[in-house]
mmJSON file of the N, C-alpha and C atoms, coordinates in Angstrom:
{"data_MODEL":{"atom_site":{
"group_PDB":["ATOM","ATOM","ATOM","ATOM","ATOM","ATOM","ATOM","ATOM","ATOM","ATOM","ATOM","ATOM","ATOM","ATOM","ATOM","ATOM","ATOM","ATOM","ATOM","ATOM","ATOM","ATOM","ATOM","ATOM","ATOM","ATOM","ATOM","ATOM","ATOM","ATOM","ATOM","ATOM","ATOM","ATOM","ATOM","ATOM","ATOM","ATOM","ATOM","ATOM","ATOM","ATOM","ATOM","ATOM","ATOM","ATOM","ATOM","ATOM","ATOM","ATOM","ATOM","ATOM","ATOM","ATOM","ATOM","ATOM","ATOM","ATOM","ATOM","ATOM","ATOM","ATOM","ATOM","ATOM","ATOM","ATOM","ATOM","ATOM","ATOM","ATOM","ATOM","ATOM","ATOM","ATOM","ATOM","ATOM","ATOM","ATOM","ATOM","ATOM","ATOM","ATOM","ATOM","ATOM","ATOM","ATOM","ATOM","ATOM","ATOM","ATOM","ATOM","ATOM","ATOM","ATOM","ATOM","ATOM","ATOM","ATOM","ATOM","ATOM","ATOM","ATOM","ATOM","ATOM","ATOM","ATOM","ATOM","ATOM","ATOM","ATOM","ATOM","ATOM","ATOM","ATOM","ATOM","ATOM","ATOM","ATOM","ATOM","ATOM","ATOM","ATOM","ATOM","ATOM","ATOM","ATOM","ATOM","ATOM","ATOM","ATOM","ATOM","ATOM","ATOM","ATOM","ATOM","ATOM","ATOM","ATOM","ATOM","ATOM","ATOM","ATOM","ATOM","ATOM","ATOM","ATOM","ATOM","ATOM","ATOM","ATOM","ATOM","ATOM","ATOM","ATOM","ATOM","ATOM","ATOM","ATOM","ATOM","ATOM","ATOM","ATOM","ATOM","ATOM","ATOM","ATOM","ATOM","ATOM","ATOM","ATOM","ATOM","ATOM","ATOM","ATOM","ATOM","ATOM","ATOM","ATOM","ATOM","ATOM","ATOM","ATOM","ATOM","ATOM","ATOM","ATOM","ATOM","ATOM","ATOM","ATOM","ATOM","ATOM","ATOM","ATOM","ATOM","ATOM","ATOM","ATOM","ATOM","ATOM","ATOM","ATOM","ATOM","ATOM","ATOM","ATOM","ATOM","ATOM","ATOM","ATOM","ATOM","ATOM","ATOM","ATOM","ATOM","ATOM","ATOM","ATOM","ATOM","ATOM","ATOM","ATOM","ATOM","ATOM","ATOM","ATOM","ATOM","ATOM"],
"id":[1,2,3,4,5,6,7,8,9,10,11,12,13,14,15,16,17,18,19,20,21,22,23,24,25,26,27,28,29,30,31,32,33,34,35,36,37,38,39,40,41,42,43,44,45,46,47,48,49,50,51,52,53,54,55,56,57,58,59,60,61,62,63,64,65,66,67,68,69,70,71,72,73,74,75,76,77,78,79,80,81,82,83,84,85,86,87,88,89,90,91,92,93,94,95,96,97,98,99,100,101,102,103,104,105,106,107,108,109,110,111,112,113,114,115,116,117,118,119,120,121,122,123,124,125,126,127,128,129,130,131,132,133,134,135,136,137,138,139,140,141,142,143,144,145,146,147,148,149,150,151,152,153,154,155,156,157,158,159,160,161,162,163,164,165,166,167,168,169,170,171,172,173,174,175,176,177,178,179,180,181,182,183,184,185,186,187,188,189,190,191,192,193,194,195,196,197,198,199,200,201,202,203,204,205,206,207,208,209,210,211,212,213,214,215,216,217,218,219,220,221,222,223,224,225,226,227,228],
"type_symbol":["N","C","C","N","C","C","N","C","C","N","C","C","N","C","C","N","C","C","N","C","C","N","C","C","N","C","C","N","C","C","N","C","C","N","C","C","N","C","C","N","C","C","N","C","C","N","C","C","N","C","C","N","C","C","N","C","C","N","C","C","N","C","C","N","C","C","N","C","C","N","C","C","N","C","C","N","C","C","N","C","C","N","C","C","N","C","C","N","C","C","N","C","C","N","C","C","N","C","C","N","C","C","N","C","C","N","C","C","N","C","C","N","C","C","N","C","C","N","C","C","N","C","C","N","C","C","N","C","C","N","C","C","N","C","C","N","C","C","N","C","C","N","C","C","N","C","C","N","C","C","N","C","C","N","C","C","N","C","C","N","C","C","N","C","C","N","C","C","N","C","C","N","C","C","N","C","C","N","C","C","N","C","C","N","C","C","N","C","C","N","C","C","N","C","C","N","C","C","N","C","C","N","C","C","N","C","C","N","C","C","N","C","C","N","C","C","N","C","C","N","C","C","N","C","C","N","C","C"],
"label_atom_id":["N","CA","C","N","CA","C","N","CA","C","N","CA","C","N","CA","C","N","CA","C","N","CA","C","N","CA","C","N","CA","C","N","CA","C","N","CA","C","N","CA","C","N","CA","C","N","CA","C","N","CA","C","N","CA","C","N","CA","C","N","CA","C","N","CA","C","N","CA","C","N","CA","C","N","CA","C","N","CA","C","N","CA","C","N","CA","C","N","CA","C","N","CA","C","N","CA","C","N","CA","C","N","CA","C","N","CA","C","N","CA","C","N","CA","C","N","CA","C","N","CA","C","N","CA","C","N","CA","C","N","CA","C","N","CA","C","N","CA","C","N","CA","C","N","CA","C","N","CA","C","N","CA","C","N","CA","C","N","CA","C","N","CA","C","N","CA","C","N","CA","C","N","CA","C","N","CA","C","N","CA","C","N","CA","C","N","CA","C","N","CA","C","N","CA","C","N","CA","C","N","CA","C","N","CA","C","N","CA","C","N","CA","C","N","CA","C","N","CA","C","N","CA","C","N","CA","C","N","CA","C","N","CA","C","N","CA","C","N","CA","C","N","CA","C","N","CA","C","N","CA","C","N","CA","C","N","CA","C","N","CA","C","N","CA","C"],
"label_alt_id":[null,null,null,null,null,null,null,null,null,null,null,null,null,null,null,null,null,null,null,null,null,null,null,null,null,null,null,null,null,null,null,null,null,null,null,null,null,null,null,null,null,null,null,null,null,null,null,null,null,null,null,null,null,null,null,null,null,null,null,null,null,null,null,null,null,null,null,null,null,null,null,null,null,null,null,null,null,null,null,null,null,null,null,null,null,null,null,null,null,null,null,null,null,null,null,null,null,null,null,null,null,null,null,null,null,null,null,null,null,null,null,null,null,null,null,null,null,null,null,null,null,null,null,null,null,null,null,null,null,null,null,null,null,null,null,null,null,null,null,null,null,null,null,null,null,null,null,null,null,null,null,null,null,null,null,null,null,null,null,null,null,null,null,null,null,null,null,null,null,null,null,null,null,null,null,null,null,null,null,null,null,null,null,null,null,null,null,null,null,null,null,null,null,null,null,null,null,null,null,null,null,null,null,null,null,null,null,null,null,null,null,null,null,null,null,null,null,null,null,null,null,null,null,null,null,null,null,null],
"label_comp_id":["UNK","UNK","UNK","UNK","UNK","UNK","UNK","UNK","UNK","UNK","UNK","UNK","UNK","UNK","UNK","UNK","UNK","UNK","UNK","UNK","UNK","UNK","UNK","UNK","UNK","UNK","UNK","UNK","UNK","UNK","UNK","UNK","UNK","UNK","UNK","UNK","UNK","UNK","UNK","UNK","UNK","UNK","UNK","UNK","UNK","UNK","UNK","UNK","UNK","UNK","UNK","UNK","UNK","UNK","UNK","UNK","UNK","UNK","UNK","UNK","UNK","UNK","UNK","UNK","UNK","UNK","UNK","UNK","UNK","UNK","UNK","UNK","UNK","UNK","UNK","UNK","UNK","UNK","UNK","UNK","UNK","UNK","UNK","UNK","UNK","UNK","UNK","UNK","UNK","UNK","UNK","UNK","UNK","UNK","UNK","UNK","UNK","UNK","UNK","UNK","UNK","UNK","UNK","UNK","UNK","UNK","UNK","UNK","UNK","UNK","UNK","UNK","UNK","UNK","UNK","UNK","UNK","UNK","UNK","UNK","UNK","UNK","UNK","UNK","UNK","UNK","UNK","UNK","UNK","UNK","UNK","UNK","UNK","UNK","UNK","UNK","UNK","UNK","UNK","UNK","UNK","UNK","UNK","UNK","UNK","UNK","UNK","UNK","UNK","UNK","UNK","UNK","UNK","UNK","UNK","UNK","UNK","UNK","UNK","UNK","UNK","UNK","UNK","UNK","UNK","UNK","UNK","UNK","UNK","UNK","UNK","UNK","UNK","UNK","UNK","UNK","UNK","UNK","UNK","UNK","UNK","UNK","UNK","UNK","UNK","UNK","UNK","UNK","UNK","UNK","UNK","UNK","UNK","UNK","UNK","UNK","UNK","UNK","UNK","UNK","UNK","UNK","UNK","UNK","UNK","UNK","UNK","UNK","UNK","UNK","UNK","UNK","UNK","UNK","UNK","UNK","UNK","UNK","UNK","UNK","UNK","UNK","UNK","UNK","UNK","UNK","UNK","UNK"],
"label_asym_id":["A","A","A","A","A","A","A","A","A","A","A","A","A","A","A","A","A","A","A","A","A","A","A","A","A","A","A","A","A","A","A","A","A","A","A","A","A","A","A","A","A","A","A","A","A","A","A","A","A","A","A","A","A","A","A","A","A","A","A","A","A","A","A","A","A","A","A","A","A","A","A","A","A","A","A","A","A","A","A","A","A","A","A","A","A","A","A","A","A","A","A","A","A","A","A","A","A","A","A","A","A","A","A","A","A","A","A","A","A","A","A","A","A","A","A","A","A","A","A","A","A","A","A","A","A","A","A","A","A","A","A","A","A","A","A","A","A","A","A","A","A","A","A","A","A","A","A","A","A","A","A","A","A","A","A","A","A","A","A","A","A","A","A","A","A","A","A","A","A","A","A","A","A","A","A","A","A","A","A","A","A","A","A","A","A","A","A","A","A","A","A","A","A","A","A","A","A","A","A","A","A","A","A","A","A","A","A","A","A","A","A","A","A","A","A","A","A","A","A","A","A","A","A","A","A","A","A","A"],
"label_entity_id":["1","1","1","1","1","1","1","1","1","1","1","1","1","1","1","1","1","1","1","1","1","1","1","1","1","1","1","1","1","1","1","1","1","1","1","1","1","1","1","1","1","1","1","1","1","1","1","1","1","1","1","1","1","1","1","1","1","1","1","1","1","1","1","1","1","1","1","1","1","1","1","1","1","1","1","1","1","1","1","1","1","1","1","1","1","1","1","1","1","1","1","1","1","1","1","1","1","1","1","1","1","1","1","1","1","1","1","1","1","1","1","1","1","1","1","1","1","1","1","1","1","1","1","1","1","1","1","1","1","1","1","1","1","1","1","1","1","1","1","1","1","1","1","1","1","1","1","1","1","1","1","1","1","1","1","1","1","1","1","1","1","1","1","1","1","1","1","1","1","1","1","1","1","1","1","1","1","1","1","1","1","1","1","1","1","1","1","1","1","1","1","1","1","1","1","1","1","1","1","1","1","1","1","1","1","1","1","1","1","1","1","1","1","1","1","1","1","1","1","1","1","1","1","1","1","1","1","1"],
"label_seq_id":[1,1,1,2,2,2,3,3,3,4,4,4,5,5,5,6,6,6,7,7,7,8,8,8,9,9,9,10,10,10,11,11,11,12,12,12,13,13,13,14,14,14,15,15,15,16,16,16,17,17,17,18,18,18,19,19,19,20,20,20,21,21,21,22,22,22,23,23,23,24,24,24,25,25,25,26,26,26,27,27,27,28,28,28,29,29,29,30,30,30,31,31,31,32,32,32,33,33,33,34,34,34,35,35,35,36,36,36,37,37,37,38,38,38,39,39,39,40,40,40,41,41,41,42,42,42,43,43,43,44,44,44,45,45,45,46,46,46,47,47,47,48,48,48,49,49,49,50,50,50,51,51,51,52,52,52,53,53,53,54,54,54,55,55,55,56,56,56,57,57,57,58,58,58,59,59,59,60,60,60,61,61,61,62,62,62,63,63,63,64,64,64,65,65,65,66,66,66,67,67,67,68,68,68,69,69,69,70,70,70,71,71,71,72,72,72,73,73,73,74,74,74,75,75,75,76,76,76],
"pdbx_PDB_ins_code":[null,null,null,null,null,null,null,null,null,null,null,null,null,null,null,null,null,null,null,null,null,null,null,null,null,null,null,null,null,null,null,null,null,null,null,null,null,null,null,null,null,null,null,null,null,null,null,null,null,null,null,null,null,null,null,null,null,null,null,null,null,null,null,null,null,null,null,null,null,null,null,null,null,null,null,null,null,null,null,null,null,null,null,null,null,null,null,null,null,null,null,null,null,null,null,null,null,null,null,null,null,null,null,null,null,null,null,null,null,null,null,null,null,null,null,null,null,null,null,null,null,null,null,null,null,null,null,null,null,null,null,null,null,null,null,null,null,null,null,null,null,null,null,null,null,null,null,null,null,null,null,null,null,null,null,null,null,null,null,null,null,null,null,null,null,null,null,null,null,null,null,null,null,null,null,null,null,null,null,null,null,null,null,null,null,null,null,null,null,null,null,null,null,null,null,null,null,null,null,null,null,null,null,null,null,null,null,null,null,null,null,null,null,null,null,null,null,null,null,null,null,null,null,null,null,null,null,null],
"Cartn_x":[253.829,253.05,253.55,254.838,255.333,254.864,255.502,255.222,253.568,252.857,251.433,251.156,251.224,251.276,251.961,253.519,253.92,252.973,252.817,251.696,250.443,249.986,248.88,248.982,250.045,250.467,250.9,251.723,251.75,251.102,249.654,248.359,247.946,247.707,246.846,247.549,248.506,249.793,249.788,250.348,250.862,249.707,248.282,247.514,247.876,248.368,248.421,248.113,247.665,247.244,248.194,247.482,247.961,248.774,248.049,249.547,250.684,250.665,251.872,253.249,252.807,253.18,254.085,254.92,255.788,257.138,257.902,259.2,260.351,260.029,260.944,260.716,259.261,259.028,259.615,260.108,261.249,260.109,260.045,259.551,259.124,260.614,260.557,259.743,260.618,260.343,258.771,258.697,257.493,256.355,256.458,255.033,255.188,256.023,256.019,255.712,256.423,256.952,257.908,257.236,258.267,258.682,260.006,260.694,259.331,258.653,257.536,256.902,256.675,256.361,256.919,258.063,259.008,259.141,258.755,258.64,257.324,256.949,255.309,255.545,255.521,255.798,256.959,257.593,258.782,258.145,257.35,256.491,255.793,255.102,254.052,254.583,255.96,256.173,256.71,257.705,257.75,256.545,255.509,254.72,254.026,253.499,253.347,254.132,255.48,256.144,257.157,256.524,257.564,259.008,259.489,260.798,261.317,262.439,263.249,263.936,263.656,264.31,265.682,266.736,267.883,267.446,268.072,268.131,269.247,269.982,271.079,270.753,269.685,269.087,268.253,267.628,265.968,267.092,268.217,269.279,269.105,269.002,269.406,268.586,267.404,265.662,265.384,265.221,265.287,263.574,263.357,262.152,261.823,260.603,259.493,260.583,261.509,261.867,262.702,263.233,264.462,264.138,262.324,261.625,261.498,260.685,260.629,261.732,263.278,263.884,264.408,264.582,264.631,264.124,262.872,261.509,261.881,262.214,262.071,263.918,264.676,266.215,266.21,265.106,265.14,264.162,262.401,261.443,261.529,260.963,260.778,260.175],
"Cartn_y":[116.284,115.158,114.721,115.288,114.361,115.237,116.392,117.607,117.545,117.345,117.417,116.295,115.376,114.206,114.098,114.259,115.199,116.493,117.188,118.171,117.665,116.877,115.911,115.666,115.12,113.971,114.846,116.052,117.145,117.796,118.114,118.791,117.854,116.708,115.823,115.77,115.273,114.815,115.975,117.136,118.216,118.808,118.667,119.713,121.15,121.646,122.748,122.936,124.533,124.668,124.069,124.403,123.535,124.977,126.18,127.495,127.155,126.958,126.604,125.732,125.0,123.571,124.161,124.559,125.467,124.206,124.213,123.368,124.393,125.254,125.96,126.07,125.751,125.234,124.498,125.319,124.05,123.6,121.842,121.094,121.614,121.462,121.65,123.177,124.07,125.368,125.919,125.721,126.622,125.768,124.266,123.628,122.935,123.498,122.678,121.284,120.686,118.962,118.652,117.846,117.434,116.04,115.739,114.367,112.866,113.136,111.963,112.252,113.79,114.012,113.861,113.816,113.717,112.064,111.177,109.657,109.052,109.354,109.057,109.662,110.717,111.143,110.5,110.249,109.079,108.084,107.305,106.062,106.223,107.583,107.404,107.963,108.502,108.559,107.025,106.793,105.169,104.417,104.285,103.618,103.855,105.478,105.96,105.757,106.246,106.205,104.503,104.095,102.44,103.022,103.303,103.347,103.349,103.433,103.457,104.871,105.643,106.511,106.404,105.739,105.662,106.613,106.453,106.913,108.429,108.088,109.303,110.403,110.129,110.924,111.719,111.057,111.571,113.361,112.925,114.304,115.112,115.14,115.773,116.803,115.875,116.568,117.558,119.004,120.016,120.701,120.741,121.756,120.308,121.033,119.449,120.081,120.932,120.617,119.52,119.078,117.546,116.883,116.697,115.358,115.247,115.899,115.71,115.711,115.764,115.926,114.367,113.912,112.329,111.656,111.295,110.438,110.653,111.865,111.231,111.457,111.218,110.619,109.147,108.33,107.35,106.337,106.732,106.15,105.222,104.139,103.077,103.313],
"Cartn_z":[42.629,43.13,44.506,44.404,45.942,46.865,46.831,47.62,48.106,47.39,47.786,48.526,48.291,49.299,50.77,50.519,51.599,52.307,51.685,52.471,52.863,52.39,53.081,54.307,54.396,55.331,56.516,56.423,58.107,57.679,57.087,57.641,58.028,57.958,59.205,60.383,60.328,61.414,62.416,61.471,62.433,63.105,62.404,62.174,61.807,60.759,60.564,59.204,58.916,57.555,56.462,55.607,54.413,53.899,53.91,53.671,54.119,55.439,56.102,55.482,54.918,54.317,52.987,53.072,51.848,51.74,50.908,50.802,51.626,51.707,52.533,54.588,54.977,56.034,56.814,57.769,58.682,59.684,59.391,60.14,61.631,62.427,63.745,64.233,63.692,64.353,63.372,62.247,61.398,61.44,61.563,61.606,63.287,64.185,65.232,65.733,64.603,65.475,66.224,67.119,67.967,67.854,68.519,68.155,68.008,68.959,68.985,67.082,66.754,65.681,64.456,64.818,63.817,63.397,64.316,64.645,63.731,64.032,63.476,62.174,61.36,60.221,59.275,59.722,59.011,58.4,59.979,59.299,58.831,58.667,57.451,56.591,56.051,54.5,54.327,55.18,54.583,54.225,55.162,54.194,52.828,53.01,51.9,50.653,50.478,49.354,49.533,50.235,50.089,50.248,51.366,51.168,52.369,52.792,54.503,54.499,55.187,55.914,56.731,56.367,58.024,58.942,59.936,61.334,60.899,60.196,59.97,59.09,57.97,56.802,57.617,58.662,59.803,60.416,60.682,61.209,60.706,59.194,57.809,57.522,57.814,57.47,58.216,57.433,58.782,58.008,56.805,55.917,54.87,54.58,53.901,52.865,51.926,50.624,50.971,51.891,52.268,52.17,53.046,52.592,51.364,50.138,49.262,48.271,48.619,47.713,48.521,49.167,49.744,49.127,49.423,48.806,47.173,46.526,44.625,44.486,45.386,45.103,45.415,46.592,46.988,46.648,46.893,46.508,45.269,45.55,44.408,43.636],
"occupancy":[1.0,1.0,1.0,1.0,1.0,1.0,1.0,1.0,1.0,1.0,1.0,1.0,1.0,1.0,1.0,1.0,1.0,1.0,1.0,1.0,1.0,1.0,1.0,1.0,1.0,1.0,1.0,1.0,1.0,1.0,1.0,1.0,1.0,1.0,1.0,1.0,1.0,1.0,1.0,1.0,1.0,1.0,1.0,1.0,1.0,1.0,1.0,1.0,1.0,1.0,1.0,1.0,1.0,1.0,1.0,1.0,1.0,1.0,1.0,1.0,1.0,1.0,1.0,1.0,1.0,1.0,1.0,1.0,1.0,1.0,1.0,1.0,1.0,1.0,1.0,1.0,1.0,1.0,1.0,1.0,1.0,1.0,1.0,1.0,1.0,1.0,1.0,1.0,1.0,1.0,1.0,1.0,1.0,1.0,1.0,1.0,1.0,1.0,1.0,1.0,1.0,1.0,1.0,1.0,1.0,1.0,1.0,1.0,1.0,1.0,1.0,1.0,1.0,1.0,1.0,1.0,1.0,1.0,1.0,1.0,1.0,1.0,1.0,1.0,1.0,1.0,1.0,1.0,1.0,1.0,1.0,1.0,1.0,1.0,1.0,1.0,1.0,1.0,1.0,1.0,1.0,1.0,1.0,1.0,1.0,1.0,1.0,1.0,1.0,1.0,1.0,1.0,1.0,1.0,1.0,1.0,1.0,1.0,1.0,1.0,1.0,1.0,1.0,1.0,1.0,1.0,1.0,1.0,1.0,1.0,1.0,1.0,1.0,1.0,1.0,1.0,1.0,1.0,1.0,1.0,1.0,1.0,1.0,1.0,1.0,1.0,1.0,1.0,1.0,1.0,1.0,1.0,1.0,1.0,1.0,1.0,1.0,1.0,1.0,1.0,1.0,1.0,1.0,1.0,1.0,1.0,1.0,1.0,1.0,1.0,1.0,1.0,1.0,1.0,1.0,1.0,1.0,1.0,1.0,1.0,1.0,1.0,1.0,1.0,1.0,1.0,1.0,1.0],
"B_iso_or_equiv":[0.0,0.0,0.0,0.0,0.0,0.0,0.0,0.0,0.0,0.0,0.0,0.0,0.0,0.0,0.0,0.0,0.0,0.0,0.0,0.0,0.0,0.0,0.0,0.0,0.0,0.0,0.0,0.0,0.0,0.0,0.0,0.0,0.0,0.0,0.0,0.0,0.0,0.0,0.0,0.0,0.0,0.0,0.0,0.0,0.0,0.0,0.0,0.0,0.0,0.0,0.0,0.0,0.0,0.0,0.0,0.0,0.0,0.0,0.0,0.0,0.0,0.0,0.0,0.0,0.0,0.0,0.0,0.0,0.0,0.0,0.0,0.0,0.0,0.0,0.0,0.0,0.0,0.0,0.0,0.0,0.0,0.0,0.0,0.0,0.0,0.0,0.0,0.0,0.0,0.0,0.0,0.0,0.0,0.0,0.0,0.0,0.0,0.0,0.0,0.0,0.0,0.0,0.0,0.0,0.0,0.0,0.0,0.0,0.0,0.0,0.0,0.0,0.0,0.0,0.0,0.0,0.0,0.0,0.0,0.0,0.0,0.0,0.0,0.0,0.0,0.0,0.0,0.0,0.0,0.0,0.0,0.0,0.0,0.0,0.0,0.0,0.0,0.0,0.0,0.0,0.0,0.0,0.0,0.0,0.0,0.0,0.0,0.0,0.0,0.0,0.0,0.0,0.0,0.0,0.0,0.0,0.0,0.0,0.0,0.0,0.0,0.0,0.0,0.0,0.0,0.0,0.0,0.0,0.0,0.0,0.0,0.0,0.0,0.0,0.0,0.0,0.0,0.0,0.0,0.0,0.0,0.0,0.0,0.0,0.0,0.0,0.0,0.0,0.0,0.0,0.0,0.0,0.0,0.0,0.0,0.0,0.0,0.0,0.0,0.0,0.0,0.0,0.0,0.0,0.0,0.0,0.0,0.0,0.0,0.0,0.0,0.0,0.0,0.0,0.0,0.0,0.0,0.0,0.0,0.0,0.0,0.0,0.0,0.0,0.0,0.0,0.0,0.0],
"pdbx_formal_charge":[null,null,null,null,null,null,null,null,null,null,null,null,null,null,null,null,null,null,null,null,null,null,null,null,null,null,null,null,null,null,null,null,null,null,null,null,null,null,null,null,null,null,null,null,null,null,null,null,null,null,null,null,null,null,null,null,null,null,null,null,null,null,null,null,null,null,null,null,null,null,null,null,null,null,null,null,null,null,null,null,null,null,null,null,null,null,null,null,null,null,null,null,null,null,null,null,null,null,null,null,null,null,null,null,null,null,null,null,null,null,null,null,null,null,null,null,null,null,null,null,null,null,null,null,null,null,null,null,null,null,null,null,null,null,null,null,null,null,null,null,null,null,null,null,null,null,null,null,null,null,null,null,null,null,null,null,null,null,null,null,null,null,null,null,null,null,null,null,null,null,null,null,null,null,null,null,null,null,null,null,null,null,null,null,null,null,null,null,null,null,null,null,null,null,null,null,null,null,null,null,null,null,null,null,null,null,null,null,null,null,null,null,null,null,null,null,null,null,null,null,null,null,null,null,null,null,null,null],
"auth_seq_id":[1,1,1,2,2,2,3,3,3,4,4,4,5,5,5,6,6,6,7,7,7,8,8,8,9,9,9,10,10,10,11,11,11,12,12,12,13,13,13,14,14,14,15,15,15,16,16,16,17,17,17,18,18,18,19,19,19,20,20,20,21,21,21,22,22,22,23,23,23,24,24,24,25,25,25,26,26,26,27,27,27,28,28,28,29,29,29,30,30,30,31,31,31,32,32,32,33,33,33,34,34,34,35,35,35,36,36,36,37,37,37,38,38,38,39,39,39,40,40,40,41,41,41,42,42,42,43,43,43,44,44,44,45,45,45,46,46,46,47,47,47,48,48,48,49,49,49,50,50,50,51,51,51,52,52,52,53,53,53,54,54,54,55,55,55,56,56,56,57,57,57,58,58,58,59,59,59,60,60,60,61,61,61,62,62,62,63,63,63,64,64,64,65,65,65,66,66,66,67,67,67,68,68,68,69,69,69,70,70,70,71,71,71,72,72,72,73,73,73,74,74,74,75,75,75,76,76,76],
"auth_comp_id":["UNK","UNK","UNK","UNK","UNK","UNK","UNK","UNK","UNK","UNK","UNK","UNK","UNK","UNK","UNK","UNK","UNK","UNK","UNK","UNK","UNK","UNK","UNK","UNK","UNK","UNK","UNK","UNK","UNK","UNK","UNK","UNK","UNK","UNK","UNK","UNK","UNK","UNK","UNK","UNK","UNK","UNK","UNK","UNK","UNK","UNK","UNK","UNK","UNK","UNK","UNK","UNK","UNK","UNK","UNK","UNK","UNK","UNK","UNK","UNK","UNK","UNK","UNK","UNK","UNK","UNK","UNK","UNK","UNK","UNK","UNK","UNK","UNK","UNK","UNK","UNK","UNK","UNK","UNK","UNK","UNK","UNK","UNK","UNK","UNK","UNK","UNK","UNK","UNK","UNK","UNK","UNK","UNK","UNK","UNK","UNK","UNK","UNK","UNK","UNK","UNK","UNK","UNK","UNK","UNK","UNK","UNK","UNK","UNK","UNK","UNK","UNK","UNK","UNK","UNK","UNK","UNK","UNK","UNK","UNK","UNK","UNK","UNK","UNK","UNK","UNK","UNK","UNK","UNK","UNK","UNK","UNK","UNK","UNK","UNK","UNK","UNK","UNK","UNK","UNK","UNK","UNK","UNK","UNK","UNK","UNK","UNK","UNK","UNK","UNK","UNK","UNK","UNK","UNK","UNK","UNK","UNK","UNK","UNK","UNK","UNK","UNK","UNK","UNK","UNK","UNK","UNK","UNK","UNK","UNK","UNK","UNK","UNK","UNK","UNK","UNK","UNK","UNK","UNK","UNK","UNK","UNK","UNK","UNK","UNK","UNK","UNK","UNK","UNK","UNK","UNK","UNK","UNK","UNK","UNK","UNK","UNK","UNK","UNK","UNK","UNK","UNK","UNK","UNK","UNK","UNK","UNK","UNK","UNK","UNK","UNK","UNK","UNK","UNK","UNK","UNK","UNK","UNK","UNK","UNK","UNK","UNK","UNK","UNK","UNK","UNK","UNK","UNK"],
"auth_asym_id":["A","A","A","A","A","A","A","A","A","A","A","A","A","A","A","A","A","A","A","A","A","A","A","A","A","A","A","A","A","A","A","A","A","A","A","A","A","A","A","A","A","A","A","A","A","A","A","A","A","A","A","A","A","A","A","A","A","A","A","A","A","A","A","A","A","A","A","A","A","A","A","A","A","A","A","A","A","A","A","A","A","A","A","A","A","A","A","A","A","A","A","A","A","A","A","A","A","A","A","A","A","A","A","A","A","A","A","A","A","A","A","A","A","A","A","A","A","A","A","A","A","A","A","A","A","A","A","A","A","A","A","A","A","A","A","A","A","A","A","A","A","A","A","A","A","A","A","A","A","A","A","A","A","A","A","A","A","A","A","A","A","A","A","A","A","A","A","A","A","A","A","A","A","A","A","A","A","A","A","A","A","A","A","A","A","A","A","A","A","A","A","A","A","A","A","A","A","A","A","A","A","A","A","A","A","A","A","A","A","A","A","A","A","A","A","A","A","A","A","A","A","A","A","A","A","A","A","A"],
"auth_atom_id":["N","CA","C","N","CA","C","N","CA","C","N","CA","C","N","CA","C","N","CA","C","N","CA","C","N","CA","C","N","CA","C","N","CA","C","N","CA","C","N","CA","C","N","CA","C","N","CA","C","N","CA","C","N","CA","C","N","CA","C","N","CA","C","N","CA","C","N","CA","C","N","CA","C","N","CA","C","N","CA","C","N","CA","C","N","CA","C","N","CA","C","N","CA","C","N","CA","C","N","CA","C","N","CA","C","N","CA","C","N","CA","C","N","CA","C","N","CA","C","N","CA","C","N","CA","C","N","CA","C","N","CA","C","N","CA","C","N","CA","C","N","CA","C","N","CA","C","N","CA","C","N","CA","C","N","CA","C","N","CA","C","N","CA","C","N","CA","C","N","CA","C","N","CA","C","N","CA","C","N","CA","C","N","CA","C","N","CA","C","N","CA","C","N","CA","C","N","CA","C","N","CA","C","N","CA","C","N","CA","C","N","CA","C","N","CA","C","N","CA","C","N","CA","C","N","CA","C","N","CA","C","N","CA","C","N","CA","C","N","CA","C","N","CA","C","N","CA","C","N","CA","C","N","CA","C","N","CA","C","N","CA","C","N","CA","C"],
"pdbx_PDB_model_num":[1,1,1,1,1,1,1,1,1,1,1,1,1,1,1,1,1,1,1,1,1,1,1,1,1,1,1,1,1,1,1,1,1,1,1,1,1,1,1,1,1,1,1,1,1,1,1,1,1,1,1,1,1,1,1,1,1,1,1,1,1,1,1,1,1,1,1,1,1,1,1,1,1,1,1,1,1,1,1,1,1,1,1,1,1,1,1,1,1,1,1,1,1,1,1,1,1,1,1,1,1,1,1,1,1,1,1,1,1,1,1,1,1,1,1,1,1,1,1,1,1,1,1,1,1,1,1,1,1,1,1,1,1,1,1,1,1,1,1,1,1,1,1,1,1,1,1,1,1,1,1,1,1,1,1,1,1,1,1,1,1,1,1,1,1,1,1,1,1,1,1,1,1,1,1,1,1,1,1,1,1,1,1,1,1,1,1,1,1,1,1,1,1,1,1,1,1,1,1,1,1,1,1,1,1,1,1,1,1,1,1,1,1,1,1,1,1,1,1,1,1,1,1,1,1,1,1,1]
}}}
């Protein structure tokens, strides 16, 4: 459930296919975001899943499996 939502959210954002969108997908280099991208996508999982991201976890996040393993270690 998370994962798909997550994949929602960088196929609109990133624009890129939804194949693309694997838990093993590194953000930066396989769906090409950039820092402005990486900015905007934060705030919309925070709002999405109600939760805060730190500034130091955002380092961490390199492939959507980080996001999603973030969001259901943290999410309310």
């Amino acid at each position: 459930m998370v994962f798909e939502k997550v994949r929602e959210i960088l196929v609109d954002q990133l624009d890129v296919e939804e194949e693309a969108v694997t838990l093993e997908a590194n953000i930066a280099n396989d769906l090409g975001a950039d820092s402005l991208d990486i900015v905007d996508l934060v705030m919309s999982l925070e709002e999405e899943f109600d939760t805060e991201i730190p500034d130091e976890e955002i380092e961490n996040i390199k492939t959507v499996g980080d996001i999603v393993k973030f969001i259901e270690d943290n999410a309310q």
